[in-house]
Every structure is written in C-alpha cells, then in structure tokens.
C-alpha distance (Angstrom), angle and dihedral (degrees) to the residues before:
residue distance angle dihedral
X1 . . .
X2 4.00 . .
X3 4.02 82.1 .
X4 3.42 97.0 55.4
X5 3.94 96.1 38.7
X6 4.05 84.9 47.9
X7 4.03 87.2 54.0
X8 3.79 90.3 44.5
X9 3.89 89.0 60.3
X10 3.50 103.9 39.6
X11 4.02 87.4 53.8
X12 3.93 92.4 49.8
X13 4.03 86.9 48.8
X14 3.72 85.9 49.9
X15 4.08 97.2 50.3
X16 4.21 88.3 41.7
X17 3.98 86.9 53.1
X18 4.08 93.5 52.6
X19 3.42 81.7 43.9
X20 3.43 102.0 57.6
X21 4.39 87.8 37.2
X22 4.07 84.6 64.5
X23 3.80 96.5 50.2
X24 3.57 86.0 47.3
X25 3.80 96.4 51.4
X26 3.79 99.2 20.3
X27 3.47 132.7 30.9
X28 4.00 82.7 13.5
X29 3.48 84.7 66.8
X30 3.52 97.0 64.9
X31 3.95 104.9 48.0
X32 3.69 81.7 50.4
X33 3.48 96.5 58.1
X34 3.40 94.6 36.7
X35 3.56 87.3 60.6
X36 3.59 96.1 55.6
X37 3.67 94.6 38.4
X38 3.47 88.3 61.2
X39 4.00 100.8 40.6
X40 3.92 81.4 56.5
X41 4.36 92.0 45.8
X42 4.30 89.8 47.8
X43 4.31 85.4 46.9
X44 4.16 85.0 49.6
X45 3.83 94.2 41.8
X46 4.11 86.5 51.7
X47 3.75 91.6 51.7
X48 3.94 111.1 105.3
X49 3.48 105.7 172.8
X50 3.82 125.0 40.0
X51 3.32 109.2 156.2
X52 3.91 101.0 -178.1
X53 4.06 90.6 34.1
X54 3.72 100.4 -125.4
X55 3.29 93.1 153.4
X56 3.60 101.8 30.8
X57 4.01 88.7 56.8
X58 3.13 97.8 26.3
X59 3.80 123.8 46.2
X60 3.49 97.4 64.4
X61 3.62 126.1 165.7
X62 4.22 88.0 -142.9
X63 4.43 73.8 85.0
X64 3.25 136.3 41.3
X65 3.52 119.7 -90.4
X66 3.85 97.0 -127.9
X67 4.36 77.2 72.7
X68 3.58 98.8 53.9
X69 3.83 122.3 111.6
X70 3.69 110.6 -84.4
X71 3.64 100.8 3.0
X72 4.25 114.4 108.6
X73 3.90 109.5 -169.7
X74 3.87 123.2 -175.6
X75 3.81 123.6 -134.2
X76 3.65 124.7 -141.2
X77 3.99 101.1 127.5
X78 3.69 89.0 -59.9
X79 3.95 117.9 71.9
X80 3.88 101.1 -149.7
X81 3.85 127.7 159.8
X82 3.37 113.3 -112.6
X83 3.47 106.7 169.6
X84 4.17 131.9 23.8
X85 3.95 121.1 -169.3
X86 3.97 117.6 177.7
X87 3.68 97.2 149.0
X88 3.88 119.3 142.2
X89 3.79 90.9 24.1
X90 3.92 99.9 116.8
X91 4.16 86.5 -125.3
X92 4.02 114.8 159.9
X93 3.42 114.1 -177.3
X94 3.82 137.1 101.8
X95 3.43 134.7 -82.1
X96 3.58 120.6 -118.2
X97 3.85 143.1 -138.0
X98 4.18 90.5 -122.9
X99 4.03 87.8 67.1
X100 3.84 90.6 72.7
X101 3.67 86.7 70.2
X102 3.53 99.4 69.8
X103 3.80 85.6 91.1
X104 4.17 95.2 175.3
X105 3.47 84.2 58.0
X106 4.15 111.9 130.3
X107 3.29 106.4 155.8
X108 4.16 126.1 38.7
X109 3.61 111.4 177.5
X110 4.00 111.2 174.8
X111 4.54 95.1 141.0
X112 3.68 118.1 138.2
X113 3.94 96.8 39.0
X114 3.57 135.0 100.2
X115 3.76 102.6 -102.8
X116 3.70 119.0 154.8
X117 4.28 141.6 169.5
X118 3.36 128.3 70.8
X119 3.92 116.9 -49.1
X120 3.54 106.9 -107.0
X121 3.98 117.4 -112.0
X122 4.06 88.3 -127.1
X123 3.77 91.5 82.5
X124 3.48 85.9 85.8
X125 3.75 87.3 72.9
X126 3.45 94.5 75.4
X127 3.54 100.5 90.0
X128 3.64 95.3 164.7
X129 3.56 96.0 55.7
X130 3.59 117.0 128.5
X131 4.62 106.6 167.2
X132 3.66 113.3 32.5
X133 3.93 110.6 177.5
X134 3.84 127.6 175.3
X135 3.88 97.6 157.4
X136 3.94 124.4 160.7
X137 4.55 87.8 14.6
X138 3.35 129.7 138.0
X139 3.85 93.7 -117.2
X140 3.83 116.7 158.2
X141 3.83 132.7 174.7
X142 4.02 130.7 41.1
X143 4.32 126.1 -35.1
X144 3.63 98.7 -107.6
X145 3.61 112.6 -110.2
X146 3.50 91.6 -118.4
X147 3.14 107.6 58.7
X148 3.83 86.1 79.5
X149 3.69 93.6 64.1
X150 3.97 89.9 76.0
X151 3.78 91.1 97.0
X152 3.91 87.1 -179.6
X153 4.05 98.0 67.8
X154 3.76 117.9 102.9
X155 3.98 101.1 174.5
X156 3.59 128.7 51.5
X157 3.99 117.6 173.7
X158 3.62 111.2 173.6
X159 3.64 91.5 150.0
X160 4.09 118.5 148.3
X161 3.43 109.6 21.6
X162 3.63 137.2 90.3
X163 3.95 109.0 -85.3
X164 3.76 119.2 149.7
X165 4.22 138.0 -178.4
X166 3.72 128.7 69.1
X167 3.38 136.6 -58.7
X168 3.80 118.4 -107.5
X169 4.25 125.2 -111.6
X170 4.14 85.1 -140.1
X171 4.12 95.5 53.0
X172 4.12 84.8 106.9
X173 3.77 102.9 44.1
X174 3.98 90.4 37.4
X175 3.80 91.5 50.8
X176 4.16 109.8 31.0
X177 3.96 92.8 165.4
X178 3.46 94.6 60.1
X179 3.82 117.3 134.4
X180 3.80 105.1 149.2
X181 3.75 128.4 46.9
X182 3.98 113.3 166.5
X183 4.34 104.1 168.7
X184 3.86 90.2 151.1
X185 3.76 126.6 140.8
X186 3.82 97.5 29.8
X187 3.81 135.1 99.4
X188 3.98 95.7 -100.2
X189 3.70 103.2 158.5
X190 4.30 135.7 -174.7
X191 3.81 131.0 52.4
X192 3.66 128.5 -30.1
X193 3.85 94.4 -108.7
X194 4.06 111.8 -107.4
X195 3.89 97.5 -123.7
X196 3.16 96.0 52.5
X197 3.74 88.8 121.3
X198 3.99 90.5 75.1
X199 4.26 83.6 79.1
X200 3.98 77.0 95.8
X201 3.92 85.9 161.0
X202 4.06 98.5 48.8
X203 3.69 117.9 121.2
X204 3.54 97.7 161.0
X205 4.12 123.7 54.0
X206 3.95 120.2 168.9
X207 3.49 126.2 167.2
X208 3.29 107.8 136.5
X209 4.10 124.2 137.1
X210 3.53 96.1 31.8
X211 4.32 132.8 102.4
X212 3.70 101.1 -89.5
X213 3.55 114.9 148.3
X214 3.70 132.6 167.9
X215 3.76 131.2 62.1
X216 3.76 119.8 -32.5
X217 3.59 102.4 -118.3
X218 4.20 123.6 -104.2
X219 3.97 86.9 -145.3
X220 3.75 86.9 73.3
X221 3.17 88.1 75.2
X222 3.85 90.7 73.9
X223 3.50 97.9 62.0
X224 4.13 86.3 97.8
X225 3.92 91.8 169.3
X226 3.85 92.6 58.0
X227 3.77 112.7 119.6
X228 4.15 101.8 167.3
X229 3.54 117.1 41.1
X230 4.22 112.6 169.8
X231 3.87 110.8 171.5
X232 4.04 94.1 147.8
X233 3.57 130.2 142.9
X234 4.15 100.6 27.0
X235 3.57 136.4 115.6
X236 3.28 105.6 -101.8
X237 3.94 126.8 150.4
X238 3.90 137.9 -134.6
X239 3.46 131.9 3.3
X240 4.00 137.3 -9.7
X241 3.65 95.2 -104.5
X242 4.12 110.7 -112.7
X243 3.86 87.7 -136.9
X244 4.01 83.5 74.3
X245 3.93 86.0 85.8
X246 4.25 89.4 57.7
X247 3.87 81.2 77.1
X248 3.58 99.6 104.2
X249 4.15 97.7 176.0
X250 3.29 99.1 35.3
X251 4.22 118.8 132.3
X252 3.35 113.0 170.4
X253 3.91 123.8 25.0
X254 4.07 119.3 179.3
X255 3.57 121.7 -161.3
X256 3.46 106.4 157.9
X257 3.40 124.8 150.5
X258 3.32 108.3 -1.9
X259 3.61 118.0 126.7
X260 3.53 99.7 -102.7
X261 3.87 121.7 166.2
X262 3.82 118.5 -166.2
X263 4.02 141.6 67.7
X264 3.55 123.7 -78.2
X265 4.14 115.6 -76.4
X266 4.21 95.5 -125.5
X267 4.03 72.6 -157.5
X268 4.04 79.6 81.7
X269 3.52 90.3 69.4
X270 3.65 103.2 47.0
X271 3.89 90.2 76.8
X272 3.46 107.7 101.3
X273 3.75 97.5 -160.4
X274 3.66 94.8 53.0
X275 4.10 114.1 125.9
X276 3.43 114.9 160.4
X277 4.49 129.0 32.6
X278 3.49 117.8 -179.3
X279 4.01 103.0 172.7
X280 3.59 88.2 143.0
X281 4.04 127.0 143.2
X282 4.14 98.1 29.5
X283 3.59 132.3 104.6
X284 3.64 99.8 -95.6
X285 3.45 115.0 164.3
X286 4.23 147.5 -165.9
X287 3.97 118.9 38.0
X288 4.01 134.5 -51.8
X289 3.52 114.6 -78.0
X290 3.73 109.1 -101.9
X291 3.80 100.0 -139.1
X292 4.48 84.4 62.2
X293 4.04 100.6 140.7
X294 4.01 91.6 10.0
X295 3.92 123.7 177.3
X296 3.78 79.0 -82.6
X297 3.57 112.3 52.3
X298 4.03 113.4 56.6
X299 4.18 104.3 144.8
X300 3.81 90.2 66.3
X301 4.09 96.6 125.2
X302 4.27 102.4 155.7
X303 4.00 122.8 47.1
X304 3.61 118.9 171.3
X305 3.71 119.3 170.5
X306 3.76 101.8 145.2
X307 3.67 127.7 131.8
X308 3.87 91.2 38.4
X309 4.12 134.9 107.3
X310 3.48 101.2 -102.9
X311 3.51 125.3 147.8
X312 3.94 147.5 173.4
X313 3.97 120.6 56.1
X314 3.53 135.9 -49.8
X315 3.70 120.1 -92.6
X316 3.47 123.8 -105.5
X317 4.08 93.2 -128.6
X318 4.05 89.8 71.3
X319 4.22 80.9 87.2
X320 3.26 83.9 76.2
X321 3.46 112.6 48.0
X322 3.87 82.8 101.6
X323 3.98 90.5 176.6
X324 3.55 100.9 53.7
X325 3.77 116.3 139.2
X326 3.96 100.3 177.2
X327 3.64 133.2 -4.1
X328 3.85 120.5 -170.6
X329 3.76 127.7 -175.2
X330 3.64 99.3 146.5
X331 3.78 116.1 139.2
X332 3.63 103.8 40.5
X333 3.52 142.4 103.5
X334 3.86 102.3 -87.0
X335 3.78 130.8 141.9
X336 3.63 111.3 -87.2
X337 3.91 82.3 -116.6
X338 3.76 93.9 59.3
X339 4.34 90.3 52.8
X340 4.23 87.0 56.7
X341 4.05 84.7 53.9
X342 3.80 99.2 46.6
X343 3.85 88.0 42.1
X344 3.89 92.6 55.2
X345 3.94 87.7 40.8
X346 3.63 92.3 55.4
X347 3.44 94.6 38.1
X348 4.15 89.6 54.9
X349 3.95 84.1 42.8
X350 3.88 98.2 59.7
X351 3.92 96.1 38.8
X352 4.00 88.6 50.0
X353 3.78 89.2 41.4
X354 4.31 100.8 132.7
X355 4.15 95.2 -128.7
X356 3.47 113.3 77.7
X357 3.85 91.8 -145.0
X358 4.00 93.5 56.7
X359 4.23 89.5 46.6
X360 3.65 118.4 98.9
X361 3.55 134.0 -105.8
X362 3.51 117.8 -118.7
X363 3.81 99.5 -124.4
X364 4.35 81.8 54.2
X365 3.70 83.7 47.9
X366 4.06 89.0 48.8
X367 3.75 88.6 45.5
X368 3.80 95.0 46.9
X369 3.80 99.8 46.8
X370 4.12 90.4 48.8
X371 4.29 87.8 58.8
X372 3.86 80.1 49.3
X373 3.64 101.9 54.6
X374 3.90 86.0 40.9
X375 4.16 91.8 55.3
X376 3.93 82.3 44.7
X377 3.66 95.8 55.1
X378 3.75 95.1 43.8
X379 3.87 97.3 39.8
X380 3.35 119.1 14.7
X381 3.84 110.8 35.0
C-alpha cells in the first residue's frame, strides 16, 4: 500500500514538472512576448516626431517584433528583447514606464534624438542591463534613484541633456561593474561624493560643465584603472588633490576651469602614461614642477597651463618632452624670460606639427619670430 501510494506521488510530481516545462517553453512564451511587444507598442505610441517613419512603417505587428528596426531579440524558446538601438533617428518623444519591462534588456541605446521628460523610475527594472546611453537628449529633472539598483550596468552616458540633482554617496557599492560614467553637459549640482574611490572598476569619469562645487575628492585617487578623467569648468574649491598622481593609467586629465586654488602636484608628472593636461583657467599657484617630462614620462603630447598665476622659470626637463604637440602657459605670472621660451617652443611645436594642413607657413613663421625678438628685446635681454 505505501508502494503503491509512493508510485502514485512520484507520477503526479512527474506530470506537474512537464507541466510546468510547457508553460515555461510554451504558453510562457507568449505572455513574455506579449510583454515586450507591448513595452515596444507604448514606446511607439509616445513617439511624436519621426521624421523618416521608422517606426511608423516599420514596427508593424504584421512581423514579429524581434524584426523590427532597432530591436535585437535572442532565441532560446523564449523570444525576448535583449537589446534596443534607435540612436541617430531624429525621434522626440518620451520615454515611458512600460519600457522597464523589457527585463532581458542589456543594452538601451536611444543618444542623438530628441527625447525629453523626466526618466521614468521603472528603469530600475532592468536588472539585466549592462549599456544604458541617452547622450545628446533633452532630458530634464533628477536620475531616478533606481536606476542605481541595476547592479549589472557598466556604462552610463547621459551626457548633453538637461539632468539635474545630486549624485548619490552609494553610486559605487550599488553599481560594482561600473567602468564608464559620462554625466557631462547637464546641470548636475552638489559635492563629488567622498567614496567615490570604491568605483574600483571605472575607467572613464566625466563631469565636466555641470554645478559641482566642493572639494574634489582624495578617494579618486583610487580609481587606479582610470584612463580619462574630465571634471573642467565647475565650482569646485581648494586644492588639486596630490592623490591625482596615484593614477597610474591615466591619459588624459581635464581640469579646466574649475576654481581650483593651489600649486601644481609634481605627483602629476610621475604618471608615465599621462598624454594630455588641460588645468588651464584656475588659480593655480607656485612654480612648474621641475621633474615635468622626466626620464619617466615620454607620451605627454598636450600641456595647457595658461590663464593661471604661475611664476618662476621653466624647467629644464620640458627638452624632453619629445612628444609634445602644444604647450600653453600664456597668461600667467612668469618671468618675462620664461614667455621668450614658451614662444619659441610653440613656435617649434606648430612648424613640426605632423599634418601638413596644421604646419605653418613660412611668412606666419616670419611674422611670429619678429613679435618674438621684439618681446626679447623689451623683456628678456
């Protein structure tokens, strides 16, 4: 009798788990695509401009979905949109709530459009996410909060649009993967959270033209893997943070603009992989470091310090900062001496420049070399 009742059990198990198999595969299938389907229909029915009428011609529910424009699906017994690219298409419309149902979504593309409204807080649904790119929008109001829940993203580019608020302390924790944040051109305002150095995995920082103000965080000196790092034209206060020079891969760091009050760090110059500095138009203060172009830094290819209060001479190292392109340091405090030197070094800079077209002529050259010998007779002889 126990037998038989054990057989009896094991059998309904059995039937429950094909059940369960076909709702996966089969009539699963459908709500699931239904639900994309129509996340896709309420994004269409939200469009109000669409000037070539790509969607208009062609999402059509006469095909499947997974074969309109811009829409990528993947196809293992379950047709589910995993990735959605409709930038360059001249769209302006508004995003709606339904799109945070596409929840194999990992990469949403919509840049170069004319998007605008608030970005709906059902983003954060999209756990799976991994690219998330609204560049060049017309975005306005706060990042919803959850939208850094998706612990699986590792690009955000909200640059150029209109995005406002405060950046949160738990953007590093929340989002570990994290290697590219791009929030410039927008109206981003507040401190540069402190831990900020926890976005271990970030090789790509820019929040330049935007509100900030405070102190730029030490901790960013932690993010070792960073290689672009644009935080110019802000209002931030104090120094720029010695720590900067722990940056060991970093290439290009911009600084311009942004209210910064203290000397150089000659740390700066002790990473080797460093090409391009613009920390020009602040209130940076004191002399150049001496070891600028040292035995250990040869890729450095942009300097531009002008429009600063620097003084004393220029080191003798900049002979070998054999890649330079273009070195500025106009509009400072330096020794009459130290202007004939940077004129002849930008002079040799342009004429050696490797495109023809961005070479000077010889009669520019003539021209250029006569103001030179004039600033040398008045001021440096």
């Amino acid at each position: 009798m126990e037998k038989a009742a054990t057989t009896a059990f094991l059998s309904f198990a059995l039937v429950l788990m094909v059940m369960q198999c076909f709702i996966a595969l089969g009539g699963g299938t459908a709500n699931y695509s239904s639900s994309d389907e129509s996340a896709l229909l309420a994004l269409k029915s939200h469009i109000t401009y669409d000037p070539n009428h790509i969607l208009a011609t062609n999402w059509s529910t006469n095909t499947s979905f997974c074969n309109w424009l811009g829409v990528y699906c993947r196809c293992r017994g379950r047709d589910r949109v995993t990735s959605l690219d409709l930038s360059h298409m001249d769209l302006k419309g508004i995003v709606p709530p339904q799109i945070g149902n596409l929840s194999f979504l990992t990469y949403f593309n919509i840049s170069h459009n004319h998007f605008n409204g608030h970005l709906p807080a059902e983003l954060g649904q999209l756990r799976r996410l991994k690219v998330f790119d609204l560049h060049s929008n017309d975005f306005s109001g706060e990042i919803p909060s959850s939208i850094f829940n998706s612990s699986s993203i590792q690009q955000i580019n909200f640059v150029n649009n209109s995005l406002s608020g405060s950046l949160p302390d738990y953007l590093c924790s929340h989002l570990p993967k994290l290697t590219l944040l791009w929030l410039s051109y927008n109206e981003f305002s507040g401190d540069i959270p402190s831990n900020w150095g926890e976005c271990r995995e970030l090789q790509h920082l820019s929040l330049e033209v935007n509100k900030f103000t405070g102190l730029i965080p030490r901790g960013i000196g932690n993010l070792t893997l960073l290689k672009r790092l644009y935080l110019g034209s802000n209002n931030f206060q104090g120094e720029l943070p010695p720590e900067m020079g722990n940056l060991r891969s970093l290439e290009t760091l911009s600084l311009y603009s942004a209210n910064l009050t203290s000397s150089i760090p000659s740390s700066l110059f002790n990473i080797s992989s460093i090409k391009e500095l613009y920390l020009y138009e602040n209130q940076l203060f004191g002399s150049l470091p001496m070891d600028i172009c040292s035995s250990d830094v040869h890729g450095l290819e942009v300097l531009a310090l002008y429009g600063n209060q620097l003084t004393g001479s220029i080191p003798q190292y900049v002979s070998n900062c054999t890649s330079l392109e273009k070195l500025d340091l106009n509009s400072n405090t330096l020794s009459g001496k130290v202007q004939c030197v940077s004129a002849i070094l930008e002079l040799a800079l342009r004429c050696s420049a490797d495109s023809l077209e961005e070479r000077m002529n010889m009669r520019d050259v003539l021209a250029a070399l006569k103001k030179i010998k004039i600033l040398y007779l008045t001021n440096c002889g």
